[in-house]
C-alpha positions as CSV (number, residue, x, y, z in Angstrom):
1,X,0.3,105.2,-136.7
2,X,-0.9,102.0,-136.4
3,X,-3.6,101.1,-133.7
4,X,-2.4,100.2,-130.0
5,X,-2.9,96.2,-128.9
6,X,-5.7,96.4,-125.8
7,X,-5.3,94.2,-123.2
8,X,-8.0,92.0,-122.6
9,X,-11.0,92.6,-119.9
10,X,-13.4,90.0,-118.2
11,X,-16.0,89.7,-116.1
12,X,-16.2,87.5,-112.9
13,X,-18.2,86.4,-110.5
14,X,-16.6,86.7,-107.3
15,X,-17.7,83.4,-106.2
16,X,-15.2,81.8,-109.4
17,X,-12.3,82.9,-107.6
18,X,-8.9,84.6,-108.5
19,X,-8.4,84.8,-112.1
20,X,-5.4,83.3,-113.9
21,X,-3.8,85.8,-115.3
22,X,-3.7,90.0,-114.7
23,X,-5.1,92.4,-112.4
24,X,-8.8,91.5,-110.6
25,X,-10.5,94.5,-109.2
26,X,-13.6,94.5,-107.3
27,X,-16.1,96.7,-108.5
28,X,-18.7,96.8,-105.9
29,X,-19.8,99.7,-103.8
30,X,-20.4,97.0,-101.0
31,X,-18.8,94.2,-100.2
32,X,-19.4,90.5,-100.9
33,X,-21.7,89.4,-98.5
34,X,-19.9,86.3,-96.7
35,X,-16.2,86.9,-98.9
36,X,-13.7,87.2,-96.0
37,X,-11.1,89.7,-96.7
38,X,-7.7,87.4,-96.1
39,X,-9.5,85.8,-99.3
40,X,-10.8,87.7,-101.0
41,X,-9.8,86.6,-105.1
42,X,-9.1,90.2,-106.5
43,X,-6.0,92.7,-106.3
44,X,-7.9,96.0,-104.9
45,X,-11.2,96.8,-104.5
46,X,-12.6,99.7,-106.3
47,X,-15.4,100.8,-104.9
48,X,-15.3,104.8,-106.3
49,X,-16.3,103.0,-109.9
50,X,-19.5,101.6,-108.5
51,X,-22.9,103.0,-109.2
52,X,-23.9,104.9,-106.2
53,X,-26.4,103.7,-103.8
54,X,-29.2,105.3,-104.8
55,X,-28.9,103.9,-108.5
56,X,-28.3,100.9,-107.5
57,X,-31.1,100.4,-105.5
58,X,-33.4,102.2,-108.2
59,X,-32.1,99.6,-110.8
60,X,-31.9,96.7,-108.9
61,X,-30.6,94.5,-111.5
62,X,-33.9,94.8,-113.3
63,X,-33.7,94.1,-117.5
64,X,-36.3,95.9,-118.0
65,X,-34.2,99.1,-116.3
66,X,-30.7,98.2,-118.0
67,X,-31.2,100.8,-120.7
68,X,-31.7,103.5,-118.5
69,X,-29.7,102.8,-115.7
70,X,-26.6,102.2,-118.3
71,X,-27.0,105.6,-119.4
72,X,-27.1,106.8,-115.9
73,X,-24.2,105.1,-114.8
74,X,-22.4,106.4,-117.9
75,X,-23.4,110.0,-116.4
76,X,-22.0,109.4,-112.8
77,X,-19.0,108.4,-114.1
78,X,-18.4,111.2,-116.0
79,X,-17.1,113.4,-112.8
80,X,-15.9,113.7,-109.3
81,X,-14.5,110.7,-107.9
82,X,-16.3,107.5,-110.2
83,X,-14.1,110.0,-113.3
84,X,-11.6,109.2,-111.2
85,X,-12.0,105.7,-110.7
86,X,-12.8,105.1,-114.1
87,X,-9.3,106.6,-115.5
88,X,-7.7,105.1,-112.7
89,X,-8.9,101.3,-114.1
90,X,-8.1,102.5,-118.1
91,X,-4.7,103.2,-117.1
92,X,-4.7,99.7,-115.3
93,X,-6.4,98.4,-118.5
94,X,-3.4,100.1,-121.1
95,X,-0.8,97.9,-118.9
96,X,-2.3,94.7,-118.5
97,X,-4.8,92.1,-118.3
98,X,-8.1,93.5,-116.5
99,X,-10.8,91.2,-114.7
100,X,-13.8,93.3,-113.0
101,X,-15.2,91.2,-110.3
102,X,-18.6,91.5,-108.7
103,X,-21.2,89.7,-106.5
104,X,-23.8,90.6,-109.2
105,X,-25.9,87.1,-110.1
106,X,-26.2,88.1,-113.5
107,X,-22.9,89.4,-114.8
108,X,-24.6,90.7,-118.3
109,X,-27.1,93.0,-116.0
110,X,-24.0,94.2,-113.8
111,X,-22.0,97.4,-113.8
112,X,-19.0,95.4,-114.1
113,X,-20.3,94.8,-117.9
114,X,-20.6,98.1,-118.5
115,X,-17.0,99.1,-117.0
116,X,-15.8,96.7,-119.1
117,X,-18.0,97.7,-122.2
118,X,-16.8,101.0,-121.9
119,X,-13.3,100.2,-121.2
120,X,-13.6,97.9,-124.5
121,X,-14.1,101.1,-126.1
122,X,-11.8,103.8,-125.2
């Protein structure tokens, strides 16, 4: 059987505003400080996907905590609701074009990455 074609994913920043093309989905557990919500630039907002507060806070975007908090993430996601959320976004991914949007400064440090890294993957 030859392999499926994957639909592309991307990261954003929220502050670049709607993507061109395919579904945006905020994946924030909190929302973008100062983003109103008649304009806000993504489809739905996600937030089951998101780390939960206490690992977020732990990693606090640190690089010298990315290692570890990816394979804590990865853990969280692997039941309950973020499972849920996360099958939820592949079956968005098998259908179409996928950007993951966050407020994260540094989009290579942000769980959106690692959605998308994973998503990449599957």
């Amino acid at each position: 059987m030859p392999p499926s074609r994957r639909n592309s994913i991307d990261v954003a920043h929220v502050k670049d505003g709607r993507p061109q093309s395919g579904r945006a989905v905020l994946v924030d557990r909190v929302w973008p400080r100062g983003q109103r919500k008649d304009e806000a630039p993504w489809d739905e907002w996600l937030k089951n996907v998101a780390p939960s507060t206490d690992l977020r806070k732990w990693y606090g975007h640190d690089p010298d905590k990315q290692e570890e908090f990816v394979r804590r993430y990865r853990t969280e996601l692997a039941s309950g609701e973020p499972a849920e959320a996360l099958e939820y976004l592949q079956q968005l991914h098998a259908r179409e074009h996928l950007t993951l949007m966050t407020a994260t400064k540094d989009l290579e440090l942000s769980q959106a990455k690692v959605l998308a890294d994973l998503l990449a993957g599957s």
